[in-house]
N, C-alpha and C positions, 0 to 999 in steps of 0.2 A: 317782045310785042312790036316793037319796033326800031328803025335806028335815030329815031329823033331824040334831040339833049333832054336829059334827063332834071328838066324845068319844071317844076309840078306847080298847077294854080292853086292858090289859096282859095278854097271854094267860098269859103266866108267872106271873104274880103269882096271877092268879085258880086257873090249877091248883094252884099251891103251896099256898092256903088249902082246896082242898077233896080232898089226897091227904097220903099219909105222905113228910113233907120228907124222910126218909134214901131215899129214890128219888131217880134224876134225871130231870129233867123235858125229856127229850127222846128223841129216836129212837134206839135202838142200846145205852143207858144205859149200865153198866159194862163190857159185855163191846167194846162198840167201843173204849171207854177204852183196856181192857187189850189190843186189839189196834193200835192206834194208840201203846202206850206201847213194844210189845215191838218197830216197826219204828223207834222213834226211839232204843232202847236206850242209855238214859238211865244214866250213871256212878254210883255210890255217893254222891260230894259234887256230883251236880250240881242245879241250882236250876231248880224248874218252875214256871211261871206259870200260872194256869188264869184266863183272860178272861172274863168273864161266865161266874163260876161258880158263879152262884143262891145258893143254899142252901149250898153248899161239899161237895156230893156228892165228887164229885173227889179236891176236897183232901183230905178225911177218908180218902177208899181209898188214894190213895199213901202216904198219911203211916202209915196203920194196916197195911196188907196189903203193902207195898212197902218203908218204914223209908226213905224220901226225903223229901227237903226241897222242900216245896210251899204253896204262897200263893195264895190265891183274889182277885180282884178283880171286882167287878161294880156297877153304877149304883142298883141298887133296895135302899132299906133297907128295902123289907118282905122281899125274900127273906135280903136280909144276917142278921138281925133270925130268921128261922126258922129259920136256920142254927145262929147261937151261943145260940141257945136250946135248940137240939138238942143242939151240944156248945159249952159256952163255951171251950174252948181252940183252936178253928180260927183258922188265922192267913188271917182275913177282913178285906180294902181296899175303903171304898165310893171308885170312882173310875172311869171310862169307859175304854174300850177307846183313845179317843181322846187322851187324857189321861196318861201312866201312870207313877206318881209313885215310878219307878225310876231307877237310875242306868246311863247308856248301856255296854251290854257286858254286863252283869251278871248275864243269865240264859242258861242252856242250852237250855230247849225251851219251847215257848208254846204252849199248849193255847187252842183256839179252838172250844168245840162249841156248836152252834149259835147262836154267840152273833154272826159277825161280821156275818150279814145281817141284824142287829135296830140295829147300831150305824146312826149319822144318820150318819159319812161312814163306810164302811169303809176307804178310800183312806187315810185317817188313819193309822188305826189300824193298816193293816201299815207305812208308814213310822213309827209307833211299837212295831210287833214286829219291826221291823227296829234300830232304832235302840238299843233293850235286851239284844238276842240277840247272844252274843259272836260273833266267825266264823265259821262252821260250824253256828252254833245251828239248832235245827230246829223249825219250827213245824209244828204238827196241828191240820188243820181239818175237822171231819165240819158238814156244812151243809146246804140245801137248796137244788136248782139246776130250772132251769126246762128238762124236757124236749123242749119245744114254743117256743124262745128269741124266739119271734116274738109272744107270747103274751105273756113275760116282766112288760114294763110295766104289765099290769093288774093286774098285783099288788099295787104300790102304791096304787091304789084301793080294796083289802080296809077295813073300818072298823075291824079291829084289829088291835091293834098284836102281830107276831109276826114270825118266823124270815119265814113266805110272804111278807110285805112285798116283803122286799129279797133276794127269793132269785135265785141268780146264774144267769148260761148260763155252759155252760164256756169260750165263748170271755173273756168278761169276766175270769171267776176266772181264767185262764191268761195275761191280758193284764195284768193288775193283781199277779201273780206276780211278772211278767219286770220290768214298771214301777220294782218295789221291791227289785230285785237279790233274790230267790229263785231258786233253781234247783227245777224239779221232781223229787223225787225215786221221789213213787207216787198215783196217783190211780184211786179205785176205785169204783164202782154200788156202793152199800149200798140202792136203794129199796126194796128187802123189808122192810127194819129200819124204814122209814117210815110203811110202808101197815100193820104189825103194828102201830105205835106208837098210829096213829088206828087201829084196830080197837080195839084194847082201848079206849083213850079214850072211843068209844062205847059201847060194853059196860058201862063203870065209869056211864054218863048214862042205860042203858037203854034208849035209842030215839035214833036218830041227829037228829028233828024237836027233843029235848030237847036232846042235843049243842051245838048251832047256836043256843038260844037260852042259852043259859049264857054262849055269848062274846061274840054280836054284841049293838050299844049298842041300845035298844028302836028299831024305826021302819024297822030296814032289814032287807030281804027276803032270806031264808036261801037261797033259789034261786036268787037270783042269785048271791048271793056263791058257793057252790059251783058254776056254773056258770062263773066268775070264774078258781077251783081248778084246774077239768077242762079248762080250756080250754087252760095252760100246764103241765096235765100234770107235778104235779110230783116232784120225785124226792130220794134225799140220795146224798152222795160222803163218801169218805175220803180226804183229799189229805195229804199229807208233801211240806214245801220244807225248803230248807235256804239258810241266811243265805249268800249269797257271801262268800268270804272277803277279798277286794281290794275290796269295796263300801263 
């Protein structure tokens, strides 16, 4: 693409510093939350996980608007860092999706938004949201998936680092489901909530040419890279599994 150092921006990080951290910094924001919380219908004592959960948007809404027991975890201390700055009582874990410094059984639902296609293995990572999730537990993933799955792989190519990355085909995500003993219980096209989320993102930069150079590292060509984008065509989902309960 080009010969510039192979420096990739954290896309999350950098919107965090240039928008109001009580937002969340992805597609669909609270209202997919709250539609993704009302099909996991989650118990009065039951314990939610939010995976890569930035700033700890999430966790602040259930804990404050819902009176549930929820825990954020995520790898970046600059977003951890604007979070409890924001409110110092969020009950925020710096630790990887890969990683997750729980005790097996322990939690009832595992929130994943947009966060499992940015992890280095996702594979990991649901046999460790499988491995914390009591029987039955149920994970929610809102993500980006590759419309065009033949496309897919040049995503990885992008020079920054984001959700487009490692964004899935459904055969992948539906393969890697079954792999990790989930059962499917709902999966749904949210791409409106995606193409809304980059309209406004541009809107907030003023000109889509300014957009593009805010995240990409100086040296590579913003036309490609969104030709890169369109070529895979991409899209987001709302998925619900649920833990097997004999796995």
């Amino acid at each position: 693409m080009s010969n510039a150092p192979n420096t990739k921006i954290k896309v999350y990080e950098k919107i965090a510093q240039s928008q109001n951290t009580s937002e969340p910094i992805r597609p669909g924001g609270l209202k997919l939350t709250e539609e993704a919380l009302a099909i996991c219908n989650p118990g009065p004592r039951d314990v939610i996980l939010d995976v890569g959960c930035g700033t700890g948007v999430s966790v602040e809404y259930l804990i404050d608007e819902h009176n549930l027991t929820a825990v954020g975890l995520d790898p970046s201390p600059t977003l951890l860092y604007s979070g409890r700055t924001r409110n110092k009582y969020l009950p925020l874990v710096l630790a990887t999706g890969e990683h997750l410094p729980l005790k097996t059984g322990s939690i009832e639902i595992v929130l994943s938004e947009c966060s499992l296609s940015v992890m280095d293995n996702p594979d990991s990572a649901l046999s460790e949201f499988h491995r914390i999730l009591k029987p039955g537990g149920k994970l929610a993933i809102t993500d980006l998936y590759a419309r065009r799955p033949e496309n897919a792989l040049n995503l990885n190519t992008l020079p920054i680092d984001s959700c487009l990355n490692g964004a899935w085909t459904i055969y992948n995500l539906m393969s890697s489901l079954h792999t990790h003993h989930f059962r499917l219980l709902t999966w749904e096209d949210r791409s409106q909530v995606f193409k809304r989320y980059i309209a406004h993102m541009i809107l907030t930069q003023n000109s889509i040419d300014h957009f593009w150079c805010t995240l990409l590292p100086q040296g590579h060509d913003p036309d490609i890279v969104r030709q890169i984008i369109a070529d895979a065509r991409p899209g987001y989902f709302l998925c619900i599994a649920q833990r097997e309960a004999n796995s």
